[in-house]
SEKE-701466 format. One record per residue: residue in one letter; x, y negated, z negated of N, C-alpha, C, O, CB in turn. Coordinates in steps of 0.02 Angstrom, whole numbers. Glycine has a CB too. Layout:
{'A' {X Y Z} {X Y Z} {X Y Z} {X Y Z} {X Y Z}};
...
//
This chain:
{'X' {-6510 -1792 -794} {-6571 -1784 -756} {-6628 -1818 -795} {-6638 -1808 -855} {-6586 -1709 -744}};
{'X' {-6663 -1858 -757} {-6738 -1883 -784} {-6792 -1847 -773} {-6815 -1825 -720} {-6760 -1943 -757}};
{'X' {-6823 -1840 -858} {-6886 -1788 -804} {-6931 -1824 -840} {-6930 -1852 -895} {-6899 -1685 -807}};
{'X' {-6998 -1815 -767} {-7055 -1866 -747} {-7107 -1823 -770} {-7114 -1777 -729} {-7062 -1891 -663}};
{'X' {-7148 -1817 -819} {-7207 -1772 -794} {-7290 -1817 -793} {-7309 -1854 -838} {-7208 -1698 -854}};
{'X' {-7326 -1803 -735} {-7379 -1843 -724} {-7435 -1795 -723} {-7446 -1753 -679} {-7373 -1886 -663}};
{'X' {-7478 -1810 -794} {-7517 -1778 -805} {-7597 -1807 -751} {-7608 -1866 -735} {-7512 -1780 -885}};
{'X' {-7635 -1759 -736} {-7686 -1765 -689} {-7740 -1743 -704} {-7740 -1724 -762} {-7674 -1743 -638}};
{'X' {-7796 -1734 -674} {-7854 -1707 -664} {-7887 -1700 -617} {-7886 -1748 -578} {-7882 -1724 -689}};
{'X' {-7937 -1632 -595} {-7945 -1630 -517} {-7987 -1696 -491} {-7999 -1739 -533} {-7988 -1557 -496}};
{'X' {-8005 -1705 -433} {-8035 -1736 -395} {-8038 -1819 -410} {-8085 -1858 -407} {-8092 -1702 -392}};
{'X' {-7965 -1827 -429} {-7938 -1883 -447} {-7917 -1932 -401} {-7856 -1925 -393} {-7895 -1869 -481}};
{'X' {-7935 -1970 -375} {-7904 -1998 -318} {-7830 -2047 -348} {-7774 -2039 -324} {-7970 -2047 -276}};
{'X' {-7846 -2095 -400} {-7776 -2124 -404} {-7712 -2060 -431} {-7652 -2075 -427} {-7783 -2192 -465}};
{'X' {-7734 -1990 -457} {-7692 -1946 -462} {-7652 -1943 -416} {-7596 -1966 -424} {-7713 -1898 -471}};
{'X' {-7671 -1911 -350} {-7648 -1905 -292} {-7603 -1956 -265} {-7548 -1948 -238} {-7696 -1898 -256}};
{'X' {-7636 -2012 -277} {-7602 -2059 -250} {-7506 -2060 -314} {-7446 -2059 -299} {-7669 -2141 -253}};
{'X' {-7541 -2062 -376} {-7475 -2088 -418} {-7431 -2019 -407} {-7372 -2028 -420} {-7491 -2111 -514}};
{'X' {-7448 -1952 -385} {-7417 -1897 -378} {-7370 -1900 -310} {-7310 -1888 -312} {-7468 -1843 -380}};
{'X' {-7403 -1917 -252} {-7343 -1934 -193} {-7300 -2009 -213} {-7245 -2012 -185} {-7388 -1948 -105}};
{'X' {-7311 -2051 -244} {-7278 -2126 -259} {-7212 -2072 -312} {-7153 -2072 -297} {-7350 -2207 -318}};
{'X' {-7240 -2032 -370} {-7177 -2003 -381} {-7123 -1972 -358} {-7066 -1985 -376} {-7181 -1980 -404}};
{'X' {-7148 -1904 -293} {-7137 -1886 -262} {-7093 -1916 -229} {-7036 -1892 -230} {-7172 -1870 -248}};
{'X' {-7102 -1961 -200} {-7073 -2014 -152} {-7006 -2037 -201} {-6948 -2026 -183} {-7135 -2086 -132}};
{'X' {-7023 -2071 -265} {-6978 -2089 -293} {-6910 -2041 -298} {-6851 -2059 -290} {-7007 -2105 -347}};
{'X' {-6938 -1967 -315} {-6892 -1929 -340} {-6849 -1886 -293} {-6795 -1859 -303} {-6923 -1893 -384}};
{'X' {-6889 -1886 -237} {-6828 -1885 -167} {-6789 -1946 -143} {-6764 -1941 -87} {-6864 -1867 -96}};
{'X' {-6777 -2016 -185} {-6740 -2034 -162} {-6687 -2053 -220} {-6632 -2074 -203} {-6764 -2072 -120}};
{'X' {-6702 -2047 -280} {-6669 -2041 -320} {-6646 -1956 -360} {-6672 -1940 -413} {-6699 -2087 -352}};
{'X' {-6609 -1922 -333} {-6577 -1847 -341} {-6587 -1847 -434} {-6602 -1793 -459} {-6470 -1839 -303}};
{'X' {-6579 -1908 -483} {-6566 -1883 -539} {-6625 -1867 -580} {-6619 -1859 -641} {-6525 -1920 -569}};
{'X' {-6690 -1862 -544} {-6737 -1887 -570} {-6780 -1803 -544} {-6774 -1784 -486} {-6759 -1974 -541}};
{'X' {-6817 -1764 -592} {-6874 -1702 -586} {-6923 -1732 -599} {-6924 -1789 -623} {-6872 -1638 -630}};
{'X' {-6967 -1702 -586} {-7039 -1712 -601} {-7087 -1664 -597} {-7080 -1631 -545} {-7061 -1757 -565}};
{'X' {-7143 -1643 -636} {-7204 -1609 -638} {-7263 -1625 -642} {-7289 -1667 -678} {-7205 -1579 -671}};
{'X' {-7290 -1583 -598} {-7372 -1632 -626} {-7416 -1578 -656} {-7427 -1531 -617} {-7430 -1675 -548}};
{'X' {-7447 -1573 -721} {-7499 -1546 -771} {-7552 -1565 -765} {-7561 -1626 -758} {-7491 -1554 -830}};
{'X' {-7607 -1520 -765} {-7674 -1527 -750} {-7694 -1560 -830} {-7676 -1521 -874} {-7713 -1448 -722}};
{'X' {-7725 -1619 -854} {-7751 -1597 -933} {-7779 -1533 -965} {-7759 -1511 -1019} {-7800 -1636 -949}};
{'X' {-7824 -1507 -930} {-7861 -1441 -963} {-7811 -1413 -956} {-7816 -1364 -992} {-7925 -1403 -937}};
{'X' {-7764 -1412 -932} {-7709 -1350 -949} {-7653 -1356 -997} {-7616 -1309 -1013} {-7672 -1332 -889}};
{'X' {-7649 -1420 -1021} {-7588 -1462 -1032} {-7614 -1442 -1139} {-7673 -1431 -1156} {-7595 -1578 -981}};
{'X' {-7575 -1442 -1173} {-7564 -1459 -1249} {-7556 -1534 -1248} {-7588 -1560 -1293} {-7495 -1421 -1284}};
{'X' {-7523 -1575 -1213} {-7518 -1636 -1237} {-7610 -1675 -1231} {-7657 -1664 -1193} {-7451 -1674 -1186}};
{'X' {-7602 -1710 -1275} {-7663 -1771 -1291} {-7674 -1798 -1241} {-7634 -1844 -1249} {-7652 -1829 -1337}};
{'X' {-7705 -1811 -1177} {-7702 -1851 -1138} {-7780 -1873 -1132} {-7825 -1831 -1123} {-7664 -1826 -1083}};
{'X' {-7793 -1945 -1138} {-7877 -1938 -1124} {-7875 -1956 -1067} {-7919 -1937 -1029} {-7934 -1980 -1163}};
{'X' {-7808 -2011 -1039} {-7847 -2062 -964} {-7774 -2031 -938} {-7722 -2019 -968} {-7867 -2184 -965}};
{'X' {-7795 -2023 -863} {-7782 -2000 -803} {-7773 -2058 -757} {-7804 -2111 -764} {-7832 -1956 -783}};
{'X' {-7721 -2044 -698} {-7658 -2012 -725} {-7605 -2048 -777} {-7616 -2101 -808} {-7620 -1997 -666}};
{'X' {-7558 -2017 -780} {-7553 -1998 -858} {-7476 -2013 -843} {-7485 -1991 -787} {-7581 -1908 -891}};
{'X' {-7428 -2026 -843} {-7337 -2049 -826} {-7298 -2043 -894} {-7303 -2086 -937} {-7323 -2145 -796}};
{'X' {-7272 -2004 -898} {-7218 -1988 -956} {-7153 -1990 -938} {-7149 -1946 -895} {-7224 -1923 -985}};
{'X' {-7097 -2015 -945} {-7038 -2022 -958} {-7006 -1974 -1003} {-7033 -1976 -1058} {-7033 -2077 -976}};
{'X' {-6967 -1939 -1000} {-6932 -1918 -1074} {-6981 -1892 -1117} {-6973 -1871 -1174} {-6898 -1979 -1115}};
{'X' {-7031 -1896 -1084} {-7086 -1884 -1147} {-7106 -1928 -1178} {-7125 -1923 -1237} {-7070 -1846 -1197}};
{'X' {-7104 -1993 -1138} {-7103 -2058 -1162} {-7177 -2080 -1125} {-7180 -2072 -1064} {-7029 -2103 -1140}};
{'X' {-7221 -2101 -1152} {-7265 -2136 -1120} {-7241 -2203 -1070} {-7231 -2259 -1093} {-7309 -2155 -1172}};
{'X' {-7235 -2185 -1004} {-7229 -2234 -956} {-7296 -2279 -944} {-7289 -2338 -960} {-7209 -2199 -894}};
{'X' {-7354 -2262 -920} {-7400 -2289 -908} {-7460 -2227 -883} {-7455 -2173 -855} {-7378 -2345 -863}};
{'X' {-7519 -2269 -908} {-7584 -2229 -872} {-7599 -2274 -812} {-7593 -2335 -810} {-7660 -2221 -927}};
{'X' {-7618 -2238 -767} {-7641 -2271 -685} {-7574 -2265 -654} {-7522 -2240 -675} {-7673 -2367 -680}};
{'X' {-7592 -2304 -582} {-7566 -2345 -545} {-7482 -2386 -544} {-7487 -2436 -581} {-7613 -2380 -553}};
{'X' {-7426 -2382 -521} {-7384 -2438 -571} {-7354 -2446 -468} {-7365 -2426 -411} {-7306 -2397 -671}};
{'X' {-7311 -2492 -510} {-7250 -2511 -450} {-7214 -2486 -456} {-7212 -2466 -514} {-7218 -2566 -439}};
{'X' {-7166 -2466 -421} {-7100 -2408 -408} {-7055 -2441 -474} {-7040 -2419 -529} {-7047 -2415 -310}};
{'X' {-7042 -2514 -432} {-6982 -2559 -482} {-6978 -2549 -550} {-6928 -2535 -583} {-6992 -2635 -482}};
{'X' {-7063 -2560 -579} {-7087 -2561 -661} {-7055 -2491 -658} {-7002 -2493 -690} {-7183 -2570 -691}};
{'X' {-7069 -2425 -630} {-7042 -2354 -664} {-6966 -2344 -650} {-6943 -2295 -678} {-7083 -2284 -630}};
{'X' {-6930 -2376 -620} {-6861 -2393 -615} {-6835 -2450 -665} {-6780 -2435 -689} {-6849 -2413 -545}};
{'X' {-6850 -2488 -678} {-6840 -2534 -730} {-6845 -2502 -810} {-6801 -2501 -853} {-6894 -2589 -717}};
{'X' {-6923 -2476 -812} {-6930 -2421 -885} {-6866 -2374 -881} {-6841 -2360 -935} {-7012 -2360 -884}};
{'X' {-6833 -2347 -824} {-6780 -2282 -853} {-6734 -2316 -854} {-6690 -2298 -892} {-6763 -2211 -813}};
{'X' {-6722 -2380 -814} {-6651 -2413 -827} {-6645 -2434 -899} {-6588 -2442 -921} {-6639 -2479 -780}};
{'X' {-6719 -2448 -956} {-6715 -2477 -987} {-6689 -2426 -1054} {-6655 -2442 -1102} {-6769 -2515 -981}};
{'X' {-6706 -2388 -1043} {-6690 -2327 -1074} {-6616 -2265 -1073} {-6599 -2209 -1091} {-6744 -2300 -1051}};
{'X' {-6596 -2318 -1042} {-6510 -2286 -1036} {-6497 -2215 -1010} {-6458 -2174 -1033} {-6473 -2281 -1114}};
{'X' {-6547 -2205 -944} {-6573 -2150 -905} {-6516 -2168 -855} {-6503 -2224 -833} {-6660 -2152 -879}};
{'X' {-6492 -2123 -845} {-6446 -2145 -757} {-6474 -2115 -694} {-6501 -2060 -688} {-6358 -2110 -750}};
{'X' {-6467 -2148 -659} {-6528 -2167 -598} {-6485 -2180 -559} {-6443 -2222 -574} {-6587 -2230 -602}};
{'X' {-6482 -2140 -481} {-6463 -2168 -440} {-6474 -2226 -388} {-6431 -2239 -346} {-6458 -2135 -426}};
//
């Protein structure tokens, strides 16, 4: 299992947006969880929003393309349906 967590903040508009693009991702790939953490609630460091972790891996801050976050777990010897 891959787990996604996308850290946020309220009244975020690209949040929202990178939160259903995961969403989306992770209903069509079964091997893949995901959560999304508010920062003020979160222990991890996060200054910029939103926030994409891999493994606990820094994926990217903002915006990305599906492919680039399928490509990062392929690259990482993640199995992905």
């Amino acid at each position: 299992m891959v787990s996604i967590v996308v850290y946020i903040t309220e009244k975020c508009e690209a949040c929202k947006r990178v939160v259903t693009q995961v969403d989306s991702i992770s209903k069509k790939n079964k091997n893949f969880s995901y959560k999304i953490d508010n920062i003020k609630d979160s222990n991890k460091k996060v200054v910029v929003v939103p926030a994409v972790f891999v493994e606990n891996e820094l994926f990217c801050y903002g915006e990305f393309e599906n492919k680039s976050l399928l490509k990062f777990i392929t690259k990482k010897d993640h199995k992905i349906n």
